[in-house]
MARSEPA-170154 format. One line per field, with one value per residue (C-alpha): y, x, z. Coordinates in pm, 1 decimal. Layout:
N
Y [Y | ...]
X [X | ...]
Z [Z | ...]
END
This chain:
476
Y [0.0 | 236.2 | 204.0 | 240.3 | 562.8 | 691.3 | 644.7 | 822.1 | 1116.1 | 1151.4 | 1122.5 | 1404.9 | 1612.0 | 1578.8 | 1686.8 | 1296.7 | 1462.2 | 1191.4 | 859.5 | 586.3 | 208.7 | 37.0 | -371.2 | -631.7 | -975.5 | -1068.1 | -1062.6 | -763.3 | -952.9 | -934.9 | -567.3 | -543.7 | -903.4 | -929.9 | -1320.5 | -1617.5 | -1621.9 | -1236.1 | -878.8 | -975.9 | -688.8 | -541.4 | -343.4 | -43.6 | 347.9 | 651.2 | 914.1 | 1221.8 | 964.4 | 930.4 | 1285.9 | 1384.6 | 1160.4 | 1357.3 | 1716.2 | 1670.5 | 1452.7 | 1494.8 | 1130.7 | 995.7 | 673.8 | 541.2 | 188.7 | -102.6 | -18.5 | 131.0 | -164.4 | -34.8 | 324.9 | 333.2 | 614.2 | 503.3 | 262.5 | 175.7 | 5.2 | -209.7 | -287.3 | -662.5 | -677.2 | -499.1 | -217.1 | 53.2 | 187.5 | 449.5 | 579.9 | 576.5 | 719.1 | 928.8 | 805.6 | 553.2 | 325.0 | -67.6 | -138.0 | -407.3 | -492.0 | -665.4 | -413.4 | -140.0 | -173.0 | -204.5 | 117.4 | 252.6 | 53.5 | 273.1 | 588.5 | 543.3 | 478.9 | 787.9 | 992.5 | 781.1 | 511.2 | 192.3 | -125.1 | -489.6 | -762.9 | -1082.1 | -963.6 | -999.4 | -777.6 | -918.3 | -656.0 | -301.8 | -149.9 | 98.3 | 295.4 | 618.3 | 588.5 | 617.2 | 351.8 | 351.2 | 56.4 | -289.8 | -621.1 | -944.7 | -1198.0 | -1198.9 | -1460.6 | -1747.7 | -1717.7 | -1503.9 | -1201.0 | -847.0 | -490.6 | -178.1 | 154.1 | 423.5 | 748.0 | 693.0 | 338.2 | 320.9 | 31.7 | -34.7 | -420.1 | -458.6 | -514.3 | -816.5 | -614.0 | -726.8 | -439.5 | -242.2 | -496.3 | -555.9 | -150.9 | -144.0 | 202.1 | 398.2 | 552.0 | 661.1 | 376.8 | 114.1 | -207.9 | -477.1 | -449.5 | -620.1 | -941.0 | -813.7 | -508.7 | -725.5 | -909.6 | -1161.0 | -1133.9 | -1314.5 | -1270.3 | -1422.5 | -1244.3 | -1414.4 | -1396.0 | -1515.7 | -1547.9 | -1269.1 | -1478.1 | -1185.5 | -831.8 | -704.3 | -396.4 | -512.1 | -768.8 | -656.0 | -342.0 | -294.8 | 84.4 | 77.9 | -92.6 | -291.6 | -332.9 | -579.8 | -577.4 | -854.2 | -1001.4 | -1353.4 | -1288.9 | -1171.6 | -1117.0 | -791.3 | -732.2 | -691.1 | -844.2 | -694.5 | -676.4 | -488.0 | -457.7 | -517.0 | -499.8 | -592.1 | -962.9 | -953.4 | -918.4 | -907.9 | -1087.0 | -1153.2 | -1053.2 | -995.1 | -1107.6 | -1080.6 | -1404.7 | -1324.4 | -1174.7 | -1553.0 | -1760.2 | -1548.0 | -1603.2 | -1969.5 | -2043.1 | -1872.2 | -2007.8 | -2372.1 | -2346.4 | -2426.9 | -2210.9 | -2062.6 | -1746.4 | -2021.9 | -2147.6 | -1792.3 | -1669.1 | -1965.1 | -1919.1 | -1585.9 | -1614.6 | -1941.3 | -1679.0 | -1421.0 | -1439.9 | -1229.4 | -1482.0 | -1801.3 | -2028.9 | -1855.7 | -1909.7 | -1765.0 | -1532.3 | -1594.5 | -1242.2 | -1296.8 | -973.7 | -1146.3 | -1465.9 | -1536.9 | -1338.6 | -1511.1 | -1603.7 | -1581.3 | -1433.0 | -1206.9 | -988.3 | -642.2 | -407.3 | -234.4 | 50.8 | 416.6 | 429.9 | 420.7 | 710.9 | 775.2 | 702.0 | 829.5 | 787.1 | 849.2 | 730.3 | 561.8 | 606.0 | 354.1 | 355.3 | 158.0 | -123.0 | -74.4 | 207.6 | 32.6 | 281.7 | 80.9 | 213.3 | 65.0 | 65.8 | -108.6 | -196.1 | 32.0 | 100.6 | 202.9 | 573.6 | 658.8 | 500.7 | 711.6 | 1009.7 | 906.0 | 797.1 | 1139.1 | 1341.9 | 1114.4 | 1150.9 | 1524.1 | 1499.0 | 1269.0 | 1497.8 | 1800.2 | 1609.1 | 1508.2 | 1832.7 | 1980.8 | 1712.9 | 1581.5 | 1234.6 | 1285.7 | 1210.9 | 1592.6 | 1628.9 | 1386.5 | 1433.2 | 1677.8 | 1348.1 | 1255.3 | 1587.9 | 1667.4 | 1330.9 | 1332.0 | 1722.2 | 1570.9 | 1271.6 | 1038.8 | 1278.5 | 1097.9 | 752.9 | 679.9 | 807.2 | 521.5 | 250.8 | 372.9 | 300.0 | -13.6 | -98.0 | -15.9 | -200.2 | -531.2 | -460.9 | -463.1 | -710.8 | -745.7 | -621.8 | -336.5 | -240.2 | -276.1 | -24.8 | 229.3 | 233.6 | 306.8 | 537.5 | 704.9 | 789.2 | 1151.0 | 1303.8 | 1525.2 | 1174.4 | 1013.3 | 1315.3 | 1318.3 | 920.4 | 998.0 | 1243.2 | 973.0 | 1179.2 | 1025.4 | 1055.9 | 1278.0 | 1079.4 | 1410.9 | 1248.3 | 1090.3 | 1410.0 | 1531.7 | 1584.1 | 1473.8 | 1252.5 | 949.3 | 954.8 | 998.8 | 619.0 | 506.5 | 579.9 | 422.7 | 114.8 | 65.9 | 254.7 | 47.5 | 140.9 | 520.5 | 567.6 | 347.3 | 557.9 | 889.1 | 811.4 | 663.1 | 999.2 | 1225.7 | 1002.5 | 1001.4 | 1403.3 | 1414.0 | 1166.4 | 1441.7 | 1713.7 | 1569.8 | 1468.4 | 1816.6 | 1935.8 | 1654.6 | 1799.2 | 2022.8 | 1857.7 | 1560.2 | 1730.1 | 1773.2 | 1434.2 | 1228.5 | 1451.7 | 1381.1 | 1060.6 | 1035.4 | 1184.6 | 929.0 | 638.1 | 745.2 | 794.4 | 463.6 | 241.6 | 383.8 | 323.5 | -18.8 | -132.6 | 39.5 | -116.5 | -481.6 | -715.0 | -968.5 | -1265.9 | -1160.8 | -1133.0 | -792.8]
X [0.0 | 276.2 | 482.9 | 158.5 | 46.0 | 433.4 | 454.2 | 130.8 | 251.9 | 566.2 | 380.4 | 151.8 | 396.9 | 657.1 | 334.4 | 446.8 | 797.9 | 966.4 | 936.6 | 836.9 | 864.1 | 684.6 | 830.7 | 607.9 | 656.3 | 260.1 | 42.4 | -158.7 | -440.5 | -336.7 | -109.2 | 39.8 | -56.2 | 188.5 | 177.3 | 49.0 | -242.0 | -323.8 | -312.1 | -314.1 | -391.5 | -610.9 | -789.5 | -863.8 | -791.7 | -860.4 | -1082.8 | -872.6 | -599.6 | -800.6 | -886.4 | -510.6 | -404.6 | -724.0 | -675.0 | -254.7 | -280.4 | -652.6 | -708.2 | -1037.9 | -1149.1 | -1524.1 | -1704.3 | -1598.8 | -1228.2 | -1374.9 | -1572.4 | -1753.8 | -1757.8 | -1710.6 | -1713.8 | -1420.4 | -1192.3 | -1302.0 | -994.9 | -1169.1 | -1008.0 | -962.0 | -1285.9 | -1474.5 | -1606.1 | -1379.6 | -1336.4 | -1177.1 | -1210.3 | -889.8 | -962.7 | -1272.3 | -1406.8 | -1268.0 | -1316.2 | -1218.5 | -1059.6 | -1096.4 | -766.4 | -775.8 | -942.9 | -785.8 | -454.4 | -629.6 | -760.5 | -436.6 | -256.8 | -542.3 | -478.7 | -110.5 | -121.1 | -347.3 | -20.9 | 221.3 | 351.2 | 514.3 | 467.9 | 746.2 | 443.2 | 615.8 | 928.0 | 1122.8 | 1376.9 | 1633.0 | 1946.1 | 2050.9 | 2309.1 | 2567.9 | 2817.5 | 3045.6 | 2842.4 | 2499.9 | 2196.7 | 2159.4 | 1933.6 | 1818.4 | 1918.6 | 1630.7 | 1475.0 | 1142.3 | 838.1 | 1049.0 | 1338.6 | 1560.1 | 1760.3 | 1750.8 | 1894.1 | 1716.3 | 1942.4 | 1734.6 | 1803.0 | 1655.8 | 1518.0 | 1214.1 | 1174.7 | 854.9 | 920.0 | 802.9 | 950.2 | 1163.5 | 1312.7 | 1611.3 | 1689.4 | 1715.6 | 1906.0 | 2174.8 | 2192.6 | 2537.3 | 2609.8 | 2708.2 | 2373.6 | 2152.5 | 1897.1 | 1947.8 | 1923.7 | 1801.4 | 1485.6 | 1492.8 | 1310.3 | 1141.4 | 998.7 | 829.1 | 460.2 | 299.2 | -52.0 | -292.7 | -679.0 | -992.2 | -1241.5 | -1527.6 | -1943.6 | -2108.3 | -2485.6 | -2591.4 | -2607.0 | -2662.7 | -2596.4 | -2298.4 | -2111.6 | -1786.6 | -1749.5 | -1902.2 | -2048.8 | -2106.1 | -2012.5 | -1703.1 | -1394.4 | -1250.8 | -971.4 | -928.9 | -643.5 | -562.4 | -243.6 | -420.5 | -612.5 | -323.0 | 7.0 | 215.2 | 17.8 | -371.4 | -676.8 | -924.3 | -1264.9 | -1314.8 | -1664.1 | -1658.9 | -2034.1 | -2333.5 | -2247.9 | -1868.0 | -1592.0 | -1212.8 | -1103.9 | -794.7 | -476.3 | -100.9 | 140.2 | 530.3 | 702.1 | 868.0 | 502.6 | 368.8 | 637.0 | 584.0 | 188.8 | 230.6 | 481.8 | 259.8 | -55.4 | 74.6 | 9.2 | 157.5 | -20.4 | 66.5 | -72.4 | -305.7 | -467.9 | -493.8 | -689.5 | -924.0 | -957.1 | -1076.7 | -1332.6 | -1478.9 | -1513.6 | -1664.8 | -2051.8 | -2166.5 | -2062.4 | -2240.1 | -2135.1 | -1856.0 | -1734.4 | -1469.2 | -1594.2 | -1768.8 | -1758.0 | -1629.5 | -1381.0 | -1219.6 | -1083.8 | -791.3 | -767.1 | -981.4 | -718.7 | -315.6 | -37.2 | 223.3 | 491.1 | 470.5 | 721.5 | 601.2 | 866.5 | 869.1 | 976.7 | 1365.5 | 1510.0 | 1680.6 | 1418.3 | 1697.3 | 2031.9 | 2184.3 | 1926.3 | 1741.6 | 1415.8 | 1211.4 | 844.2 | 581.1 | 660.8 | 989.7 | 1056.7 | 871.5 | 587.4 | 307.6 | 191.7 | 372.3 | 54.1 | -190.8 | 0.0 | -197.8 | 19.6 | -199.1 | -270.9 | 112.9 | 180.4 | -89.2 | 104.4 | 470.8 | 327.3 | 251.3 | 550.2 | 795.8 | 646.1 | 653.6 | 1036.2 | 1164.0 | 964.2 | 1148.1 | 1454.9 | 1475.3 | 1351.4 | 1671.8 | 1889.2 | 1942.9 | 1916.9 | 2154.8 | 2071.3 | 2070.4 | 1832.4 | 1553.1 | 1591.9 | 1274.5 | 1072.3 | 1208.9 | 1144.2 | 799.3 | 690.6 | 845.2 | 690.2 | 362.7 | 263.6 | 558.5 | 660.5 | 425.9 | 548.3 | 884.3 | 623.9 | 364.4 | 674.4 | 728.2 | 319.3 | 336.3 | 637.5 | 510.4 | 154.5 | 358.7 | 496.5 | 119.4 | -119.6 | -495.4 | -569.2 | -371.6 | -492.4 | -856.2 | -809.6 | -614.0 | -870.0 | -1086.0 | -929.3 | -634.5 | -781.0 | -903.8 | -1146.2 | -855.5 | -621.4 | -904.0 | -938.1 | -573.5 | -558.2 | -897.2 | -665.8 | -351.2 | -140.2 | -53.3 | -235.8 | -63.9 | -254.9 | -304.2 | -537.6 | -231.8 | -142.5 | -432.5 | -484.8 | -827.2 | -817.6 | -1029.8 | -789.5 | -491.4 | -611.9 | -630.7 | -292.4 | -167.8 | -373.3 | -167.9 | 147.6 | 363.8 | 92.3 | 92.1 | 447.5 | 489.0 | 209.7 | 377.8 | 702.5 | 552.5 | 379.8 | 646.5 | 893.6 | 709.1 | 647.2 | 1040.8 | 1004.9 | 796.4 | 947.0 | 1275.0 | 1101.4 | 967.9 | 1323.5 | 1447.3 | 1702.1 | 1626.4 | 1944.4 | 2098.8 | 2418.1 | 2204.3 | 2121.8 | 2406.9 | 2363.9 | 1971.8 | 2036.0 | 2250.6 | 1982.8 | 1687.8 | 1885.1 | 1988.5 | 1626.2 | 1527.1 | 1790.4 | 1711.7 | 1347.3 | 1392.6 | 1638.0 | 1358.4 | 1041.3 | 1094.7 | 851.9 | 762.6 | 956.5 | 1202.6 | 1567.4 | 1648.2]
Z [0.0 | 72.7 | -218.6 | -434.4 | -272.9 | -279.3 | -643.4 | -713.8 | -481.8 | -682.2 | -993.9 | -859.1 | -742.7 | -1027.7 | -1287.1 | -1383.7 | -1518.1 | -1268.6 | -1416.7 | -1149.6 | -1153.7 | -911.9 | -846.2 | -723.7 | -668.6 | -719.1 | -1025.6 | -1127.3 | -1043.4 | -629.6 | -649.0 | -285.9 | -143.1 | 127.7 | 186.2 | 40.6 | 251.2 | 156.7 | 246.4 | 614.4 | 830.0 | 1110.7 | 800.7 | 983.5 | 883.7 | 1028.3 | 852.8 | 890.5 | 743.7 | 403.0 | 442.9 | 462.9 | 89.7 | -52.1 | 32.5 | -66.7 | -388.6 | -451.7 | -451.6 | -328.4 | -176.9 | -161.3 | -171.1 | -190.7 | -82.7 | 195.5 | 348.9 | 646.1 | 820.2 | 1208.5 | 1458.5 | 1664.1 | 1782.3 | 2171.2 | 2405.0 | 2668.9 | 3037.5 | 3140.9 | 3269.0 | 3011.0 | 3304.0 | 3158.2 | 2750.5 | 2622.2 | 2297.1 | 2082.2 | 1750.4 | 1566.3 | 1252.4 | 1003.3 | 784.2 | 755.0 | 421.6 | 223.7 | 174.0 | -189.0 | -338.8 | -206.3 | -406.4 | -722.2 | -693.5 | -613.1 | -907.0 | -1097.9 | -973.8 | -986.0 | -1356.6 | -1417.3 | -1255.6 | -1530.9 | -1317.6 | -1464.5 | -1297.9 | -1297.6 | -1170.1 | -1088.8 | -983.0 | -659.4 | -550.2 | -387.2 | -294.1 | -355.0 | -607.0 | -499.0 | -669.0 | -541.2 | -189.8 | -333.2 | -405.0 | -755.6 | -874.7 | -772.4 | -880.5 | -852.7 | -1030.0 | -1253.7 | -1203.3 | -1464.7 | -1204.6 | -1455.0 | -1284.5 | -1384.1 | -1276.9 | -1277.0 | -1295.8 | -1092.0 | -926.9 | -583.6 | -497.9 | -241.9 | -4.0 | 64.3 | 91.6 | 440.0 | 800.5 | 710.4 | 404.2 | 283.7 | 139.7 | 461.3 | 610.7 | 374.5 | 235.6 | 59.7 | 210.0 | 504.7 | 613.5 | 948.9 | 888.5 | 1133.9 | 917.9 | 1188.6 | 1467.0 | 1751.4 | 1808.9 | 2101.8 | 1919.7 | 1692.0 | 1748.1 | 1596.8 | 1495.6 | 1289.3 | 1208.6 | 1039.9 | 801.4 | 931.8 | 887.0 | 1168.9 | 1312.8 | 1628.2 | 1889.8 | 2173.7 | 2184.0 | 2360.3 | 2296.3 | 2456.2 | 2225.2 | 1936.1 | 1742.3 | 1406.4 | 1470.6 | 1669.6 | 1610.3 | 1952.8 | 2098.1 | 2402.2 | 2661.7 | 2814.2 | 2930.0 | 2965.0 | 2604.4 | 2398.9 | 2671.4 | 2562.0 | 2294.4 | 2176.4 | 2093.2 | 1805.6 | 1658.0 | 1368.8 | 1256.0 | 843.5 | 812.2 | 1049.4 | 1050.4 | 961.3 | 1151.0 | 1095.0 | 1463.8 | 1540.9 | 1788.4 | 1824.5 | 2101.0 | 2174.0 | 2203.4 | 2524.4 | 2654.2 | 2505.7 | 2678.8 | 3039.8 | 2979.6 | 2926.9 | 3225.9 | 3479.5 | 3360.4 | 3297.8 | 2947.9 | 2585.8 | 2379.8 | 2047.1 | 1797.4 | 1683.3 | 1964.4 | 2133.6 | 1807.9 | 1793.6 | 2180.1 | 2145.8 | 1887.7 | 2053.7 | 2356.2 | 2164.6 | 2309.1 | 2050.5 | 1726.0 | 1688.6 | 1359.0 | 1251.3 | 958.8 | 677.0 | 485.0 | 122.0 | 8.3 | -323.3 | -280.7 | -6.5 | -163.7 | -88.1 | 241.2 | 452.6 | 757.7 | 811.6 | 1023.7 | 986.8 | 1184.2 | 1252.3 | 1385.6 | 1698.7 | 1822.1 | 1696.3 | 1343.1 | 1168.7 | 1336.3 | 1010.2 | 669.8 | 440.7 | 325.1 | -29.4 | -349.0 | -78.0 | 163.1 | 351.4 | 419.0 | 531.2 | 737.5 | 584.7 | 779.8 | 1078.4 | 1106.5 | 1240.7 | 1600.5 | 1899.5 | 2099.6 | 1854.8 | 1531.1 | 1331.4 | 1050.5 | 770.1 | 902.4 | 986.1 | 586.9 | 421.6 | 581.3 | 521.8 | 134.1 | 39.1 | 239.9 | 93.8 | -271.8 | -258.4 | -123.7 | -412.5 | -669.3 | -510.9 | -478.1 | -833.7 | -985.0 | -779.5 | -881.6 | -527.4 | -409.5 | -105.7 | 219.1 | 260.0 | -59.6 | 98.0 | 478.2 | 432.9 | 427.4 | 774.6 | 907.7 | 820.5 | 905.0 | 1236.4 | 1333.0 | 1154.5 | 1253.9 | 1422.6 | 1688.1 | 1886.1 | 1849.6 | 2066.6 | 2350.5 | 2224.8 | 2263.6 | 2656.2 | 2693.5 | 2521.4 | 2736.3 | 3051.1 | 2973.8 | 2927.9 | 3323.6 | 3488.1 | 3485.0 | 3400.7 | 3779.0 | 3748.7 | 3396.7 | 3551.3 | 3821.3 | 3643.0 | 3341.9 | 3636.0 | 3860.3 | 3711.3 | 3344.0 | 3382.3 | 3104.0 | 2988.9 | 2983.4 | 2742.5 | 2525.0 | 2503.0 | 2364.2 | 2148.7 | 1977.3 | 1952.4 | 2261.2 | 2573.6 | 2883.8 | 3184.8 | 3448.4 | 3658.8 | 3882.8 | 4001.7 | 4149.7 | 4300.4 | 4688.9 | 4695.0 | 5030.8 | 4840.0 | 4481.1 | 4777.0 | 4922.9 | 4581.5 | 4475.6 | 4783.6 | 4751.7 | 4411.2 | 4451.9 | 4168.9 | 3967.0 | 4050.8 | 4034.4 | 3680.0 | 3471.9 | 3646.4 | 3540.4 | 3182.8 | 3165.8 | 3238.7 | 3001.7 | 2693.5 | 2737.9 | 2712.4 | 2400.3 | 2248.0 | 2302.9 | 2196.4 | 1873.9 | 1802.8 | 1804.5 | 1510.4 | 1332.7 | 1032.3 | 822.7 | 893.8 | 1066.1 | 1357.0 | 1343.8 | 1572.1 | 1865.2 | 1863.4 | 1781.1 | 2095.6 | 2337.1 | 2167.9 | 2285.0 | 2620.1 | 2680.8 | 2533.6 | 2690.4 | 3008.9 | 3009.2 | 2886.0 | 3163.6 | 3415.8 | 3252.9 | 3242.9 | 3289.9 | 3543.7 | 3501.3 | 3179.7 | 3233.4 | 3375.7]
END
């Protein structure tokens, strides 16, 4: 999805002067399938996302591709007693048909397209990225000469992790900062009515470190009687689950688990929506940190899951790539119109994002960090007691929570804090840490000669708060 919607911004913003090549390993007939069992994803986008591609490249998105409207995303406590709403309006996509609409639109800006074709390293000369080298559907290799190569090829990208150059981008995530998730597209028959587990007008999200340890269950409405159900977990979260319940569970089991438990579904079963063949069920990986610190380096940017932009807290990665698309298309149209492919030329794309959209996001990885530290009981009482009404306007809007009742001298909030001190102290310092995070990212360097000394400061932060925020039963 991200390379599609980059190409179409360059094409828009070069007046389709730049000439744009867009590789993919699948078929035309399944543009941007990202495994063999689909375009596996949670589905959902937000509307000011959509709004956002719109008013920038003037490109417009309707029915089919958008499946099924919603009015907000609601994140449930343990116990279902407490929700907060995460997110306004949206849409859930349908996923296959989405990138044929962008393969559409990209082609009405003058973008080429390579179906069928994998590639498989980058090419390098006098310290810049100047093609790619692969192979084609019948196994035959090939190399493309190009000014600036885009990697859009996902979190595992090979690309990234073998770039031929000296550059900012890290190449390699770590293990831990990765989940695994998996989901169903499934129709089922209303067996009761219950909000908490399903609505037809919210999307849900369900914490629970029983449910889906260190990570996050889902239910995504997709029509009155159609869900897209699923969850993501950590491996380390999984293994610390398992040993203190008894249990062996894997992604599987937990997934089939949860939609047994659903009360709501009765004879579930895969969807037979004809637009959805072939992306019924699977599981995939998806990077859950704040994104590459560095996007660019000389001929090359990252995007996408690439550039690991997915939200740390829920995954979502599909609103932070509609944003990224567009800036980054605009930069390599400006870039090439100026005749500058340098790191210097294209660090605009890391700059804007970061002051637009992903200044929030190292703060999202301390809250996801801390959540894996506390368990259901604490969740349930802080959902309850600590979350103020400024706190939940604050994550409706995508900012994290100050937890100001924390502070308060009220005698009655003053027995609550005490009753769960750990808890007090952890979302104060979580609080106060990922206002740093933000206010260090609002100062990201202009040019990338400001970029070592920031870089310096990000990862004393980070390396401090993951040596304080471990949880229960991992290594220290």
């Amino acid at each position: 999805m991200s390379g599609l919607l980059t190409a179409s911004s360059i094409g828009f913003y070069s007046k389709q002067k730049a000439r744009v090549l867009v590789v993919d390993r699948n078929t035309p007939e399944e543009p941007g399938k990202k495994t063999n069992n689909g375009w596996i994803c949670g589905d959902a986008a937000s509307k000011k996302s959509v709004q956002f591609i719109e008013t920038n490249i003037g490109l417009k998105y309707d029915y089919p591709e958008l499946e099924h409207p919603v009015k907000g995303i609601y994140v449930y406590s343990p116990d279902h007693k407490t929700k907060v709403l995460f997110e306004g309006e949206g849409y859930t996509l349908n996923r296959r048909l989405f990138p044929r609409k962008q393969v559409k639109d990209a082609k009405g800006f003058g973008v080429e397209f390579k179906f069928g074709a994998t590639a498989e390293r980058l090419t390098a000369q006098d310290g810049y990225i100047r093609g790619i080298e692969g192979r084609d559907k019948d196994g035959n290799p090939f190399k493309i000469s190009a000014k600036m190569v885009v990697d859009a090829s996902g979190s595992s990208s090979v690309l990234r992790k073998f770039n031929p150059i000296d550059s900012y981008i890290e190449r390699e995530i770590d293990m831990d900062d990765m989940e695994a998730t998996g989901r169903y597209l499934l129709e089922f028959d209303q067996a009761v009515e219950d909000e908490t587990y399903f609505t037809p007008e919210y999307c849900i999200i369900h914490l629970d470190q029983d449910i889906a340890p260190a990570g996050y269950a889902w239910v995504f409405p997709k029509g009155n009687k159609k869900v897209n159900i699923g969850l993501g977990v950590s491996k380390s979260g999984l293994d610390r689950r398992n040993k203190r319940l008894g249990l062996n569970d894997n992604l599987s089991t937990l997934i089939d688990k949860y939609v047994k438990d659903n009360p709501c579904m009765k004879n579930g079963r895969l969807s037979n929506d004809p637009n959805d063949v072939g992306n019924t069920k699977g599981n995939w990986q998806v990077p859950v940190r704040r994104h590459n610190d560095s996007m660019v380096a000389n001929g090359l940017a990252l995007v996408g899951d690439a550039a690991w932009l997915p939200r740390p807290l829920d995954a979502g990665g599909i609103g932070p790539s509609m944003y990224a698309s567009v800036i980054l298309g605009k930069t390599v149209a400006h870039a090439l119109e100026a005749n500058d492919v340098s790191q210097e030329g294209l660090w605009p794309y890391s700059h804007e994002y970061m002051l637009t959209h992903g200044y929030q996001m190292a703060s999202f990885e301390v809250l996801r960090r801390y959540l894996q530290t506390v368990t259901n009981e604490q969740i349930d009482f802080g959902m309850k007691h600590f979350l103020t009404a400024e706190d939940i306007n604050m994550i409706r809007d995508r900012k994290h929570p100050r937890f100001n009742a924390i502070q308060m001298l009220n005698p009655v909030l003053l027995m609550r804090v005490a009753s769960q001190m750990d808890l007090a102290k952890g979302l104060r310092y979580t609080a106060d840490k990922s206002q740093a995070l933000v206010d260090l990212n609002l100062q990201y360097p202009e040019s990338p000669n400001g970029f070592p000394e920031w870089k310096k400061k990000m990862d004393t932060e980070m390396d401090e708060t993951k040596k304080r925020l471990i949880p229960k039963g991992a290594a220290a």
